[in-house]
C-alpha positions as CSV (number, residue, x, y, z in Angstrom):
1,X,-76.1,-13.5,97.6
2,X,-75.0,-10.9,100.5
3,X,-78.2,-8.7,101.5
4,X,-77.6,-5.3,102.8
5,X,-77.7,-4.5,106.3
6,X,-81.3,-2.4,106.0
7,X,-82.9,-6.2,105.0
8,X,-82.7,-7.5,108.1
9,X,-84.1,-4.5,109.8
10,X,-87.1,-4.6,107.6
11,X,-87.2,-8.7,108.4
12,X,-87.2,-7.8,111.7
13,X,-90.1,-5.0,111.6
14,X,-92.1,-7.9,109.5
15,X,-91.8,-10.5,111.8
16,X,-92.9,-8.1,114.5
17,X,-95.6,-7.8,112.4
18,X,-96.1,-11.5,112.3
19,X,-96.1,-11.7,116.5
20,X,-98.9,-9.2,116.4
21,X,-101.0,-10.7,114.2
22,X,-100.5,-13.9,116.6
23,X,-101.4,-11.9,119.9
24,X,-104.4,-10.6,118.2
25,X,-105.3,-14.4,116.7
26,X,-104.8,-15.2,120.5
27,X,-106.7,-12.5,121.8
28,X,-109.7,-13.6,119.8
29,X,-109.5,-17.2,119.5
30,X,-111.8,-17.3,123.0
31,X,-114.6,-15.5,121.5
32,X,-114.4,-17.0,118.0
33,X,-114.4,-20.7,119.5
34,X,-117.2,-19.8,121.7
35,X,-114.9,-20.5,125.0
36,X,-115.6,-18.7,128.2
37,X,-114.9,-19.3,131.5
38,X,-116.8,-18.6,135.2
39,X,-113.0,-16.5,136.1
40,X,-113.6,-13.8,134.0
41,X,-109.7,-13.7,132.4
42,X,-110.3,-14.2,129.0
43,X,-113.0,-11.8,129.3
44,X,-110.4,-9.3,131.1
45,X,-108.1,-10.2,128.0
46,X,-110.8,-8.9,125.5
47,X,-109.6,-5.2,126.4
48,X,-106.3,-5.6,124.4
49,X,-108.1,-6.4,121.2
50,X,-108.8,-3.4,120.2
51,X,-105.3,-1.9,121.4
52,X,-103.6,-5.1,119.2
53,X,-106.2,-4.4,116.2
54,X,-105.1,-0.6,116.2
55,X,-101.2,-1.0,116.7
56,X,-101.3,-3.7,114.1
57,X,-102.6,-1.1,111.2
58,X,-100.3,1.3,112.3
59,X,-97.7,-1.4,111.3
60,X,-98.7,-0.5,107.5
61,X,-98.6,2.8,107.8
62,X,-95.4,5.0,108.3
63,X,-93.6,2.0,107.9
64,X,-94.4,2.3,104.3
65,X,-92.4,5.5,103.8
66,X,-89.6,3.4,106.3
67,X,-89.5,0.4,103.5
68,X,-90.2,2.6,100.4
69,X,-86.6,4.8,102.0
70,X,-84.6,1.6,102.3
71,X,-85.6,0.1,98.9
72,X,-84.7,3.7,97.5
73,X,-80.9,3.2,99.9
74,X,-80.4,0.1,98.9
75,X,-81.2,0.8,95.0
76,X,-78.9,3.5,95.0
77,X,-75.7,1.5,96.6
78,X,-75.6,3.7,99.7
79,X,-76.4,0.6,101.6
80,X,-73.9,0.2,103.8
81,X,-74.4,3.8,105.1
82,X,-73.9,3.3,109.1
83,X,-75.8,6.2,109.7
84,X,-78.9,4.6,107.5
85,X,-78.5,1.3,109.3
86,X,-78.9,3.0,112.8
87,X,-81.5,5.3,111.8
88,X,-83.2,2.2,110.5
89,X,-82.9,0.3,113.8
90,X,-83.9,2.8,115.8
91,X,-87.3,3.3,113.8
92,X,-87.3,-0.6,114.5
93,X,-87.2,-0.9,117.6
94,X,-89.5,2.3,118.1
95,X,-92.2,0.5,116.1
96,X,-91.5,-2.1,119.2
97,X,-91.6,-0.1,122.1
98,X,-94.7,2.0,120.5
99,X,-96.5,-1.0,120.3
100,X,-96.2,-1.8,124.0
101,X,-96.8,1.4,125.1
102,X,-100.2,1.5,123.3
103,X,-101.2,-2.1,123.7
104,X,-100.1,-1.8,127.4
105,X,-101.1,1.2,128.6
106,X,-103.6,4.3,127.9
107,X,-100.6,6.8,128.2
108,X,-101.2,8.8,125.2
109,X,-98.1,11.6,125.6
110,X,-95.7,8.5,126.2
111,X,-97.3,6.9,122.6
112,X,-96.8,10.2,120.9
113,X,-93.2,10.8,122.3
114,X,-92.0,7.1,120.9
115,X,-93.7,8.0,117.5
116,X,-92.4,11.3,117.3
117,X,-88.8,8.9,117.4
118,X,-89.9,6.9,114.8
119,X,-90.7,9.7,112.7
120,X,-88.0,11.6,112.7
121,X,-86.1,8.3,112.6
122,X,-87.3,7.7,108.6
123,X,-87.6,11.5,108.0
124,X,-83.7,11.9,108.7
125,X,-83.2,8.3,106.5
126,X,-85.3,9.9,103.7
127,X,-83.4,13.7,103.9
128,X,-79.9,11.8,104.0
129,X,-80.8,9.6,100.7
130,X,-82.3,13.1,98.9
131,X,-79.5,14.8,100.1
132,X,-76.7,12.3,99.1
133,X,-75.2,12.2,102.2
């Protein structure tokens, strides 16, 4: 069976999916196994939890419309579309740099800027499949 190009971007936006839910396991572990220590770092480590807990539902949001456009490409044989596939990365690897940027920092303008990438990343994929082109 040969998949189409837009699977393994998917894969790879689920297994980004999969590393996040690991940090945020991480992140809690020390709290849920009652471990603490006279340093203070996990303690300084509790601040991303929050930040990893939020990025991680905005993993199931947009990204819907992103999976729901390459089912839809891929259903309709238009699959090995270059333009898709890049437009499909780029959302990707947005998703990627968005989550650092909010689990990283506080830098709200810098968060919007990537998103507003990774919007108009699946927007263009989902005018280009209405539009047939």
């Amino acid at each position: 069976m040969v998949l189409s190009p837009l699977v393994y971007a998917m894969f790879f936006h689920v297994c980004w999916a999969v590393f996040l839910y690991s940090l945020l396991t991480i992140v809690r572990a020390p709290v849920i196994w009652g471990l603490d220590t006279k340093s203070g770092k996990i303690a300084k480590q509790r601040i991303l939890e929050p930040r990893i807990s939020a990025n991680l539902s905005n993993q199931f949001e947009w990204p819907l419309l992103f999976y729901t456009c390459c089912i839809l490409i891929i259903i309709s044989g238009a699959a090995r579309d270059d333009v898709q596939l890049g437009l499909a990365w780029v959302f990707v690897i947005g998703r990627v740099i968005h989550s650092g940027v909010q689990i990283l920092t506080s830098n709200i303008r810098l968060r919007g800027a990537v998103f507003t990438i990774n919007f108009l990343a699946v927007f263009a994929m989902w005018v280009r499949l209405v539009l047939g082109v």
